[in-house]
N, C-alpha and C positions, 0 to 999 in steps of 0.2 A: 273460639272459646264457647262452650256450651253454655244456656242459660245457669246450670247447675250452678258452674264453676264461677263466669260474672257474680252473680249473686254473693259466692262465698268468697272472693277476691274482695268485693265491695265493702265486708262485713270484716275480713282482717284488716283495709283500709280504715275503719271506723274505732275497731279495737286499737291499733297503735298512735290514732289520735288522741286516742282515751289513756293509754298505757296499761292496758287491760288484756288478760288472757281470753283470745278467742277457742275456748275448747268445743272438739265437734265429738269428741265422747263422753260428755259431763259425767254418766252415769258409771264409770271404769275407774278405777282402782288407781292410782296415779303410780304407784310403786314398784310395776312389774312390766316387762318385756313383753307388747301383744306376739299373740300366736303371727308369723308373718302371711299364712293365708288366708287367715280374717282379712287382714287386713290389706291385702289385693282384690278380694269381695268385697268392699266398700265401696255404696253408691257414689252417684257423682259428687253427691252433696260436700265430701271429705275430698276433690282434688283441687289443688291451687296447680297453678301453669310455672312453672319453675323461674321463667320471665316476668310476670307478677312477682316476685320476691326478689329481683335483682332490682325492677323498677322502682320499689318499694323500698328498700336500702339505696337507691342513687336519689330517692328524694323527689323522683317525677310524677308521684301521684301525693302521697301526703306531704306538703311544705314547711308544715310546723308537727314536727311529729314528738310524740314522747319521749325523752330521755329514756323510759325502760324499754324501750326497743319495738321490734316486733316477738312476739307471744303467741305460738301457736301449738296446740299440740288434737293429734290424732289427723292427723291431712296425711297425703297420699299426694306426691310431688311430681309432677308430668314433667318431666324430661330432663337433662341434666341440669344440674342447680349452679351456674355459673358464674362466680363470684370473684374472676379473676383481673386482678389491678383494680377491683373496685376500691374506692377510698369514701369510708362511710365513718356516719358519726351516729348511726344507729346499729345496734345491738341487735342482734338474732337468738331467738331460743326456741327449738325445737322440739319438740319432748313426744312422747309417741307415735313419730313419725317414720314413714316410709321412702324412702330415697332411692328408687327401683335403678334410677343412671350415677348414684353420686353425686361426690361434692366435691368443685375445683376452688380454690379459693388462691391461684400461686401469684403473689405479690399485691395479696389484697391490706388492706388496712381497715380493721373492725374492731371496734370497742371492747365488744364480746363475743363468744362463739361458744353456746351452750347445743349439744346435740343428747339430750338425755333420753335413756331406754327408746333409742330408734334403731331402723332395719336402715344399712346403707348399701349397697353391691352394685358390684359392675361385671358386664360377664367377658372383658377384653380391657377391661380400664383399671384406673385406680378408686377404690371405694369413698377415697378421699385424699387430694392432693392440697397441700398447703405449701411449699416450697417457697421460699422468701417470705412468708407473709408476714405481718407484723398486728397481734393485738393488745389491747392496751391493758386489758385485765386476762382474764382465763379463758382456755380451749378444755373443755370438758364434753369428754365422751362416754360419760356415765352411764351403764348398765348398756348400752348401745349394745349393736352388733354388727359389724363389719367383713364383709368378705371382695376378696378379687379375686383376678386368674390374672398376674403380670407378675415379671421379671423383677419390677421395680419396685413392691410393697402395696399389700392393702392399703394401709395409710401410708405416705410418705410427708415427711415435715423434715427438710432440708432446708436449713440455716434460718427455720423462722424463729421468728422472737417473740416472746411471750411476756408483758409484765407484769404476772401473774402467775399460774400453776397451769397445766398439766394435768387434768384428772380424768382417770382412762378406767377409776374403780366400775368394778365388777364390769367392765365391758367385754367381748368377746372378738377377736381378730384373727380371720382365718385367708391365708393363700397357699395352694394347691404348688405354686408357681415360682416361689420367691419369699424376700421378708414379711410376714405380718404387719411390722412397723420399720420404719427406714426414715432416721432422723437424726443424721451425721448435722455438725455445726446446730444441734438447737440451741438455743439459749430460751431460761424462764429468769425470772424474778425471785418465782416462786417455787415449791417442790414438783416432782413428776411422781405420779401415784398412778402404779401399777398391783391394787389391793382389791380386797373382797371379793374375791373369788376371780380376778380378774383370768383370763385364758388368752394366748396366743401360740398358732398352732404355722406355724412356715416350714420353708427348706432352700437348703443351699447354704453353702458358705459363707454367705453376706448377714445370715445369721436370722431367727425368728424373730427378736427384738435388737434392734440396732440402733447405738446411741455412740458413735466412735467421735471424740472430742467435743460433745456436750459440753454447756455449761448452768450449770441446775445449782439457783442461788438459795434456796431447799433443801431440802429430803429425799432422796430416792427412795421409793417404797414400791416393795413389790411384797410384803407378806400376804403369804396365803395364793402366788398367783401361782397360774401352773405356765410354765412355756418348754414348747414341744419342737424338736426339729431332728426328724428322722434322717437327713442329710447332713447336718452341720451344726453350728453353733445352737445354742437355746437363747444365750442372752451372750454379745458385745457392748460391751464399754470400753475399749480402749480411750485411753485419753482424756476421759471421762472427768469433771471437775464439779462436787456436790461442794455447799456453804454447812450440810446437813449431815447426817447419819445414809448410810446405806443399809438398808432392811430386807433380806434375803431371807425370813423366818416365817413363822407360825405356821407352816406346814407348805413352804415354797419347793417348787418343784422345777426344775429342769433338765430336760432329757433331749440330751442332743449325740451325734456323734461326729466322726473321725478327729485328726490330730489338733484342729484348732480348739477343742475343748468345748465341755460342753458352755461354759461358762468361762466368760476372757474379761479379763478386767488389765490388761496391760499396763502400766505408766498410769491408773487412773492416784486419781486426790481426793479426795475424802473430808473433809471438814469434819466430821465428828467420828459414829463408831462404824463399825461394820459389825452387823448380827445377822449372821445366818444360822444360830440358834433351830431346831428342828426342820432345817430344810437337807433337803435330798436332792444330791448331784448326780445322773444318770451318764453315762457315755461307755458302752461297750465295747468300741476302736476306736478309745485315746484317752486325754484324762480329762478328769471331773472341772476340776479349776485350773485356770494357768492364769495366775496374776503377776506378774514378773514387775517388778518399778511400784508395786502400787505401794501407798504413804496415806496412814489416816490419824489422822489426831488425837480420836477417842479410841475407846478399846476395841478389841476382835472378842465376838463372841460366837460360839460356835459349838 
């Protein structure tokens, strides 16, 4: 570890004693997505060791640490950030950050998992894998932007549990490879928000956003998002079970092809309405929606 890095390892040690945001771009704008080659130009001063923040979350360096967690934003993360079967009872928040190898997190347990307007990629991996994991409140990937090259999903979040929400607003999720997002058996507490301008760009049959037998104690929202799959599906929900309304509106976009539709909603359950209200269904070989079984309690608007 460089002195750079010591230094600013030492210095987010001192801030999650405090419960205090250590920012290393005080002088930026908090509300917008950095350019991402700024920010691989970033002196040393802005990299933590990806191992300093596992250490850090198991509690081997601060003992008595703040309930608000660790608080960092504008770092630049050396190497993959490996948070897997950790069981922590400190909170992560990320916000301007660079994650050049990803984030594993599969049968972790964490309070919270805030990744706001960060760069996540992997150039053979998953941008972020969550699989089993369990947090106590929300997984937010706001304004983020995530990309992979796998079979198996940019993000993939198989059968984790959330008791809390899902907020994926305005983030950006792209694979060359396979799904965007891939998150068969999730369960939240709380809604899953796929809104403000949120984008998701995949391919193949597994579908660009994938949610088959969810349980989303919530809202589904996706107004306003765009999802793209020149191969296959644009959005799966089979089986799918909201407490909430499903939002398919305000200028929702899905553009997928062949027979499985571009938009499948099969057997899904609905607690409230269905409004897809000014959105546009795409599919030029096969059809636009195929909801066959589905059952919602409030009205269809459309």
């Amino acid at each position: 570890m460089s002195h750079s890095e010591s230094s600013t390892a030492d210095r987010l040690a001192a801030h999650l004693r405090a419960g205090t945001l250590l920012d290393l771009i005080p002088g930026r704008y908090a509300g917008t997505l950095l350019d991402e080659a700024e920010m691989r130009a970033w002196d040393p001063g802005h990299d933590i060791d990806a191992n300093v923040l596992r250490d850090l979350l198991r509690g081997r360096v601060v003992t008595d640490p703040d309930p608000r967690g660790i608080r960092l934003r504008g770092a630049r993360i050396l190497g993959p950030l490996d948070l897997d079967h950790l069981n922590t009872a400190v909170a992560l928040t990320l916000e301007n950050c660079l994650l050049e190898q990803g984030l594993s997190a599969v049968g972790a347990h964490l309070p919270e998992l805030v990744l706001a307007r960060c760069w996540l990629s992997h150039a053979i991996e998953f941008a972020f894998i969550g699989d089993g994991m369990s947090v106590d409140g929300s997984v937010a990937l706001a304004g983020s932007m995530l990309s992979a090259n796998t079979t198996n999903g940019a993000v993939r979040l198989l059968d984790a549990r959330l008791g809390s929400q899902l907020n994926c607003s305005g983030a950006t999720l792209r694979n060359p490879s396979g799904p965007a997002l891939y998150a068969d058996g999730l369960q939240t507490d709380g809604g899953v928000f796929f809104s403000e301008g949120f984008t998701a760009d995949g391919v193949g049959k597994l579908g660009a956003i994938r949610l088959l037998n969810a349980r989303i104690g919530g809202e589904l929202n996706c107004s306003g998002a765009t999802l793209l799959n020149a191969s296959g599906p644009a959005l799966r929900i089979e089986g799918v079970q909201t407490n909430g309304g499903v939002f398919l509106d305000e200028g929702f976009t899905a553009d997928g092809a062949g027979e499985l539709g571009a938009v499948r909603m099969l057997g899904a359950r609905i607690g409230g309405q269905l409004n897809c209200s000014g959105a546009t269904l795409r599919n030029h070989s096969g059809p636009a929606l195929i909801a066959d079984g589905l059952q919602a309690d409030g009205v269809l608007l459309r």
